[in-house]
C-alpha positions as CSV (number, residue, x, y, z in Angstrom):
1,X,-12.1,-15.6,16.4
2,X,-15.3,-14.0,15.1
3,X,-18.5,-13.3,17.4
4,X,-21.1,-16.7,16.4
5,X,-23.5,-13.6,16.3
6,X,-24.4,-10.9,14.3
7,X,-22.8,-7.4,15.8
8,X,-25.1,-4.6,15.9
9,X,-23.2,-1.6,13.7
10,X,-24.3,1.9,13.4
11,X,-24.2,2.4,9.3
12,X,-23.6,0.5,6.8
13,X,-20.4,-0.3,4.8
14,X,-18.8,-1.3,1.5
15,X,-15.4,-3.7,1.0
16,X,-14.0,-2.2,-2.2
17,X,-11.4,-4.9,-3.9
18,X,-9.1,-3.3,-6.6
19,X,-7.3,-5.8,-8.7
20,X,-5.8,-6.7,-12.0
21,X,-4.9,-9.8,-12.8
22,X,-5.0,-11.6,-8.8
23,X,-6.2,-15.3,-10.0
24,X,-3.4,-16.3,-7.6
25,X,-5.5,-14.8,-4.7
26,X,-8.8,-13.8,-5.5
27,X,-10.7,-16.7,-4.6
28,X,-9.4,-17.4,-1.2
29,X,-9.8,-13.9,-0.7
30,X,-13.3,-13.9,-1.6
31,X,-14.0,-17.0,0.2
32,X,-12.6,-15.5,3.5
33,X,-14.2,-12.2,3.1
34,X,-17.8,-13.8,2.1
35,X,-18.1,-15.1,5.4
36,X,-17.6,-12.1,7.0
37,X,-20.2,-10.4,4.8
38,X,-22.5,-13.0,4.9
39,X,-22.4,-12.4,8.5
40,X,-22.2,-8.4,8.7
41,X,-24.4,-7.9,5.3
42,X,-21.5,-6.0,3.4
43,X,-21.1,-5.7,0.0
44,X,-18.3,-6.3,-1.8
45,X,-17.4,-4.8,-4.7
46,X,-14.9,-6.7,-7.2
47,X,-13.0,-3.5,-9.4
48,X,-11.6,-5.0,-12.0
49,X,-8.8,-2.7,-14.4
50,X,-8.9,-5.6,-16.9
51,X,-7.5,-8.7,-16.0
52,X,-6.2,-11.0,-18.5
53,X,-5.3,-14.4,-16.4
54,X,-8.6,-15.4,-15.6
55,X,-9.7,-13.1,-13.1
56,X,-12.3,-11.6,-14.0
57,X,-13.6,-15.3,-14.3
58,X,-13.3,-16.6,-11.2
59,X,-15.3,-13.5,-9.5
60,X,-17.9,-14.0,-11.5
61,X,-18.3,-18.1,-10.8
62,X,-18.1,-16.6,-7.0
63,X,-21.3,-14.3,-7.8
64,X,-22.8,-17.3,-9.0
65,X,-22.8,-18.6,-5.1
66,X,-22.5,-15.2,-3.5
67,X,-25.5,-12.7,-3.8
68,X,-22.9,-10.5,-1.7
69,X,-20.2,-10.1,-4.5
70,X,-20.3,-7.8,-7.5
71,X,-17.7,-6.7,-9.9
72,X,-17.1,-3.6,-11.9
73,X,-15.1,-2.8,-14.6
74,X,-12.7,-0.3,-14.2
75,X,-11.7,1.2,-17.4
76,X,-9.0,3.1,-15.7
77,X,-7.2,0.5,-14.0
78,X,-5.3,2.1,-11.6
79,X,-6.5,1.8,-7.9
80,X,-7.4,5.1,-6.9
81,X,-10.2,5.3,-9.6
82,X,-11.4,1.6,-8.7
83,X,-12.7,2.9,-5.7
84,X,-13.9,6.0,-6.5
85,X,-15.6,4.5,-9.2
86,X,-17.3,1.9,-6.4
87,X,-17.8,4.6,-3.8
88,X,-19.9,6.6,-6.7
89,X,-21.4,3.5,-8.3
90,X,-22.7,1.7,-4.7
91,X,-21.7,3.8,-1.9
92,X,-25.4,5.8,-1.5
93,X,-27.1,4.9,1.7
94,X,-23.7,3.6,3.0
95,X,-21.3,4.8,5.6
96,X,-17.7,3.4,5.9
97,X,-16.0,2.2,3.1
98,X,-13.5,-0.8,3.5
99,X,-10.5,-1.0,1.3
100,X,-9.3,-4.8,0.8
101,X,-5.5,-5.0,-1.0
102,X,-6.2,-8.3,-3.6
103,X,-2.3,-9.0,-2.7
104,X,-3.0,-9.7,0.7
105,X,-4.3,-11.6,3.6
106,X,-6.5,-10.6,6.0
107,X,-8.0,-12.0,9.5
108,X,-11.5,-13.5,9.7
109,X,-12.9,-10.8,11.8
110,X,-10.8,-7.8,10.2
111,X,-13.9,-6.0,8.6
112,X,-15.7,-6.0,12.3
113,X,-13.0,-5.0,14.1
114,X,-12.3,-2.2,11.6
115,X,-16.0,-1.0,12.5
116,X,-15.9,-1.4,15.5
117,X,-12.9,0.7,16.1
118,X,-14.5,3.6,13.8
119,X,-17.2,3.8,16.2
120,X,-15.5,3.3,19.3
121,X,-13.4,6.5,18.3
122,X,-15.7,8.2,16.1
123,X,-12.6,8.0,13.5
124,X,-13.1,9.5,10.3
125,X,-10.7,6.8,8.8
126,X,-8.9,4.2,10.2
127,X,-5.7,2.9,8.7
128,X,-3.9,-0.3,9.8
129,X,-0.5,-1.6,10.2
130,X,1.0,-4.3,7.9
131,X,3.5,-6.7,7.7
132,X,4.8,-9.0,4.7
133,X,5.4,-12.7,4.2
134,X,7.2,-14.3,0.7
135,X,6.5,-17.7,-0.8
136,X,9.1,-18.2,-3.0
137,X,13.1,-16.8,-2.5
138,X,13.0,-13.8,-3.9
139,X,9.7,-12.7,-2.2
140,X,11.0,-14.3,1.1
141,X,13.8,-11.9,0.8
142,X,12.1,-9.6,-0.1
143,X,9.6,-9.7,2.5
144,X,12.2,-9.4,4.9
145,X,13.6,-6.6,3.5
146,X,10.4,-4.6,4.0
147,X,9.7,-5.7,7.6
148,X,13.3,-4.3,8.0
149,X,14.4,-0.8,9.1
150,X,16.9,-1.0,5.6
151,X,13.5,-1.3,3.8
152,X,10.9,0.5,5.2
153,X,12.5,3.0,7.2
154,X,11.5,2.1,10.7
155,X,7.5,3.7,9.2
156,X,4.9,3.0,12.1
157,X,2.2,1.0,9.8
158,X,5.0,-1.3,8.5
159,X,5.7,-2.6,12.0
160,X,2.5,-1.9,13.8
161,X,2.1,0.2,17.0
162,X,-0.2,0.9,20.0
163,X,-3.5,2.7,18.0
164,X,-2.7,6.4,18.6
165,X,-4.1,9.1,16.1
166,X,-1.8,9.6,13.4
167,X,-1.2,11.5,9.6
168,X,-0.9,9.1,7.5
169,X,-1.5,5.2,7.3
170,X,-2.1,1.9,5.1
171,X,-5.9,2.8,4.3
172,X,-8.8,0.6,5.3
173,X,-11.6,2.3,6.5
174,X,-13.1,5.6,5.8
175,X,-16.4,7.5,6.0
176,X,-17.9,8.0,2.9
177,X,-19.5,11.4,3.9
178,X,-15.7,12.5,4.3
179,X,-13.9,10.9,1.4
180,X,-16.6,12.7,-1.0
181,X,-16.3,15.7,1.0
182,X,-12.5,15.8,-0.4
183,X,-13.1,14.7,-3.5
184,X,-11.5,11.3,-3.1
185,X,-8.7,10.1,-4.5
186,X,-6.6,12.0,-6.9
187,X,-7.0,9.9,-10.5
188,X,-4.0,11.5,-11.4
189,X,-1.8,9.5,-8.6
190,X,-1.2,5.9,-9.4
191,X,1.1,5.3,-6.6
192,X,1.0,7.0,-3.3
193,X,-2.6,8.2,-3.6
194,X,-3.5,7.1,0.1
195,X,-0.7,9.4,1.4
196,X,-2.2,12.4,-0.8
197,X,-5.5,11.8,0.3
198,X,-4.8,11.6,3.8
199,X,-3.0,15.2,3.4
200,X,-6.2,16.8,1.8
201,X,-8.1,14.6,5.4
202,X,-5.8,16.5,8.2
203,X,-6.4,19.5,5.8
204,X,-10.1,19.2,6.1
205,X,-10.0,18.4,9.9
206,X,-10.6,14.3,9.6
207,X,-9.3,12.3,12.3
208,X,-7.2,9.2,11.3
209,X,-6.9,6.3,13.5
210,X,-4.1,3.7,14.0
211,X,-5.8,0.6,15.3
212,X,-3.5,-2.2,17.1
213,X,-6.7,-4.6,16.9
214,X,-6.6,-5.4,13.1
215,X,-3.8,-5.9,10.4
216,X,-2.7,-6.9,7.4
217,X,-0.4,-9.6,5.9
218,X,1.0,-8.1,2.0
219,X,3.0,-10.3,-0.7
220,X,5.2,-8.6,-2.1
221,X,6.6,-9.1,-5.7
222,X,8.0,-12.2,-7.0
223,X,10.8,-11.0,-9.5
224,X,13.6,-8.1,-9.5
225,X,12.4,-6.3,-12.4
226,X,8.3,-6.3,-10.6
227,X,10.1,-5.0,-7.5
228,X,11.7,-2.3,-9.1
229,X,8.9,-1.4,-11.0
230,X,6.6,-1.0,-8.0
231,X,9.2,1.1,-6.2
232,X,9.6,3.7,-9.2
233,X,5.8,3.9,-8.8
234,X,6.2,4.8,-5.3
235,X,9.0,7.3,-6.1
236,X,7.1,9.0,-8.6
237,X,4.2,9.2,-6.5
238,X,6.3,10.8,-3.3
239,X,7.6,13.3,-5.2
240,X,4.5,14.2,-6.8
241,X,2.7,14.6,-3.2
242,X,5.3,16.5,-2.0
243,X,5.0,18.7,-5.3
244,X,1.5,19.2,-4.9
245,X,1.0,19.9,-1.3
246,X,4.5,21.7,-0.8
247,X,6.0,19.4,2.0
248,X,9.6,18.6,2.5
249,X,10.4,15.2,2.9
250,X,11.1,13.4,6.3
251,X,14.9,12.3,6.7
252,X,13.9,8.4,6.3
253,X,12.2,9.7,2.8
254,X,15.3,12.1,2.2
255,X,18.1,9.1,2.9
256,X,16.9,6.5,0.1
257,X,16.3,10.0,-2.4
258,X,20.2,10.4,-2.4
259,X,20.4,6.5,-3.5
260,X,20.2,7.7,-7.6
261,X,23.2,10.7,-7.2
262,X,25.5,8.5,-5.2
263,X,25.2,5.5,-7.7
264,X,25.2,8.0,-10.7
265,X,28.9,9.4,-9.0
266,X,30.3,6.1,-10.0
267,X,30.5,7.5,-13.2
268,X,32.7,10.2,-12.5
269,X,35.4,7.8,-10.8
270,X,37.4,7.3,-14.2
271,X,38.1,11.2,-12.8
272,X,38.6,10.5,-8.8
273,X,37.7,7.3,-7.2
274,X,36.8,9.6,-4.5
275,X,33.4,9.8,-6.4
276,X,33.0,6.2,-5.9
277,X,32.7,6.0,-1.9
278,X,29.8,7.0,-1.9
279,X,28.2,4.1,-3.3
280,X,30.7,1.8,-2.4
281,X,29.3,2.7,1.4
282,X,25.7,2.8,0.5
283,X,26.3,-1.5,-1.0
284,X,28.3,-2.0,2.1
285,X,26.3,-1.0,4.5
286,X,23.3,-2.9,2.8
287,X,25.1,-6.1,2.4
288,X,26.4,-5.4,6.0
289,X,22.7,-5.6,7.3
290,X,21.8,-8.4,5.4
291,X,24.4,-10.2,7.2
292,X,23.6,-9.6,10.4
293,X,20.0,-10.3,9.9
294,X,21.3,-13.7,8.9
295,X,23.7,-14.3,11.8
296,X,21.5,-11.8,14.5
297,X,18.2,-13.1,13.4
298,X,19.4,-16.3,12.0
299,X,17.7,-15.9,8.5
300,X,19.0,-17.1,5.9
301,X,17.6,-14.7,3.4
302,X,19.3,-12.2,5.1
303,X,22.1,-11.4,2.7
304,X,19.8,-11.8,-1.0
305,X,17.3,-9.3,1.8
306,X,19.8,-6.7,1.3
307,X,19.8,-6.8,-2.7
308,X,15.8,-6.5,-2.3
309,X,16.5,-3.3,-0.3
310,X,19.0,-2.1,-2.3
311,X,16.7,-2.6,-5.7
312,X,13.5,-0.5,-3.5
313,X,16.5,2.0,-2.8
314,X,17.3,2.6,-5.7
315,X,14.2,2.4,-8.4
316,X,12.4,4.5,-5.6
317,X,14.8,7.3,-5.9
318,X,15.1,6.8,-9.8
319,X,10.7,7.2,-9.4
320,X,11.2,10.6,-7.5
321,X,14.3,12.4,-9.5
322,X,12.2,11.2,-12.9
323,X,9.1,13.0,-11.5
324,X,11.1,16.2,-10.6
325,X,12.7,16.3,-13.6
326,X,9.4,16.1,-15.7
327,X,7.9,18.7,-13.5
328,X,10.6,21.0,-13.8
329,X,10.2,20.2,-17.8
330,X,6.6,20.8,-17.8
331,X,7.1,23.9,-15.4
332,X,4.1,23.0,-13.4
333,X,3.1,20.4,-10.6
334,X,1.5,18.0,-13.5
335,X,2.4,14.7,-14.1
C-alpha cells in the first residue's frame, strides 16, 4: 500500500504514456496513476500517435479534472518517438523519466518505488520484470504462453528475479541527463528500441537496475493475426539490433530464428519426407508442452497456449529473416 504521506525524492520526474487507440484502458490507467501524481507531483504526459476509437477523448475529459495530465500528439506514432518527443517537449528541469505501457497494469505505489529504487542504487535506469494476464480465450492462452519457458525463453524480466544489475530490461525508469546523453531512442526502431537503447547505456557506462520491488502486469493481443503481427515487429527489430551493434544472438534468440527454415522445409517433402521432421518435431514438441501445462499445471488453456507460442515462433522468425533479407538487399544496416 502507498505511504498516507508525501515521500521526500531527490529530483523530479515525468510518466511518459505512449498509446494509440487504448480507450479499453486508458481511463483506469489514468485514474490509478493520478493518484499517485497527485500525491508525488508528477506529470504525466499522454502521447498520442493518432487514435481513432475515442482516445484521444477520454484524456482530454481526464485533463478537465486533472491539472496533472497533458497530452501530445505524436505525429510519428511509433513509441520510441512518443517519448522522445515528451522527454524534449517537458523533460527540462526534470530528472527520471517513467515509462508507463497503456496495455498494462500497474501497482498503486509503482512510480514511488521505481524512485526510490533509483536513488537507493544511484541506477541510471531501472527496468522491471513483467508478467501477463488474458481476458478472453485467446489472450488467456496466450498469456500463458508468454509466462511460459515455450514463449519467452526462460528471459529474467518475463518471470521476475532478485534485483541484480543487469543488460537489458522492460524499461521504466531512466535519468533524463543519460537518455539525452545517448541520444534516446533510435526513431528508426519501432519494435525492440528498449533493447537498442540499453546497448548504446552499457556502451556509455550507465548502470541498469533489475528491481524485485515493482512490476508490471501486460495484456497481450486478443486475436491470431494481432499476435502475429506484434511478433514480426519484434523479429524485425532483433535483427536490426543485432545488425546495428554487431552482436550474435543468445541460443534462446537463435532456437525460435530456425522456426521460418524448418517450416519452409515442409516444402521440399514432395522430394524426401526427411525434410519434413523437422517441423513435424518443432509442432510436437509445442503441442507436447501445452499438454503438460494442462495436466502438470492443470490449465486448461494449456494446449490452444501452445498454438499462441507456436504463432510468436514463427511470425518472430519470419520478422528477423525479412529484416536480413532487406538489409542484405539494401547492402547496408538500414531498414
Amino acid at each position: 500500500m502507498p505511504s498516507a504521506t508525501k515521500p521526500v525524492f531527490v529530483g523530479r520526474c515525468i510518466v511518459i504514456v505512449p498509446c494509440l487507440n487504448e480507450a479499453e484502458h486508458i481511463g483506469m490507467l489514468l485514474e490509478k496513476l493520478g493518484a499517485e501524481a497527485r500525491r508525488l507531483d508528477l506529470k504525466i504526459i499522454v502521447v498520442d500517435g493518432g487514435s481513432s476509437d475515442g482516445t484521444q477523448q477520454i484524456v482530454a475529459q481526464t485533463m478537465q479534472g486533472d491539472p496533472h495530465v497533458v497530452l501530445l500528439h505524436n505525429e510519428r506514432k511509433i513509441q520510441s518517438a512518443a517519448v522522445n518527443l515528451a522527454v524534449a517537449t517537458f523533460g527540462d528541469g526534470h530528472d527520471y523519466l517513467i515509462r508507463i505501457d497503456a496495455h498494462g497494469k500497474y501497482p498503486e505505489d509503482y512510480c514511488e518505488q521505481l524512485l526510490s529504487e533509483a536513488q537507493a542504487t544511484g541506477a541510471d535506469s531501472v527496468v522491471i520484470g513483467m508478467t501477463t494476464e488474458g481476458i478472453g480465450t485467446f489472450q488467456k492462452a496466450t498469456a500463458l504462453a508468454q509466462n511460459s519457458r515455450l514463449g519467452n525463453g526462460g528471459a529474467r524480466h518475463r518471470h521476475g528475479a532478485k534485483g541484480h544489475w543487469t543488460d537489458h530490461g522492460h524499461h521504466a525508469l531512466m535519468r533524463i541527463s543519460v537518455f539525452r546523453q545517448v541520444g534516446g531512442y533510435d526513431e528508426t526502431f519501432t519494435h525492440n528500441e528498449d533493447a537498442e537503447l540499453d546497448c548504446r547505456l552499457k556502451a556509455a557506462g550507465a548502470r541498469i537496475w533489475m528491481t524485485d520491488k515493482a512490476c508490471m502486469i501486460y495484456y497481450p493481443r486478443s486475436s491470431a493475426l494481432g499476435l502475429f503481427r506484434q511478433y514480426l515487429g519484434y523479429g524485425r527489430g532483433r535483427a536490426k539490433n543485432l545488425l546495428k551493434h554487431r552482436m550474435v544472438p543468445k541460443v534462446r534468440q537463435a532456437l525460435p530464428l530456425m522456426v521460418l527454415p524448418v517450416v519452409a522445409g515442409v516444402f521440399l517433402a514432395v522430394l524426401s519426407w526427411w525434410a519434413a521432421v523437422p517441423a513435424m518435431l518443432w509442432v510436437t514438441i509445442c503441442l507436447g508442452y501445452g499438454v503438460w501445462m494442462a495436466v502438470g499445471e492443470r490449465n486448461p488453456y494449456g494446449p490452444l497456449a501452445s498454438v499462441s507460442a507456436m504463432i510468436m515462433h514463427f511470425a518472430w522468425s519470419t520478422g528477423f529473416w525479412l529484416q536480413l533479407l532487406n538489409r542484405h538487399k539494401r547492402g547496408d544496416g538500414r531498414s
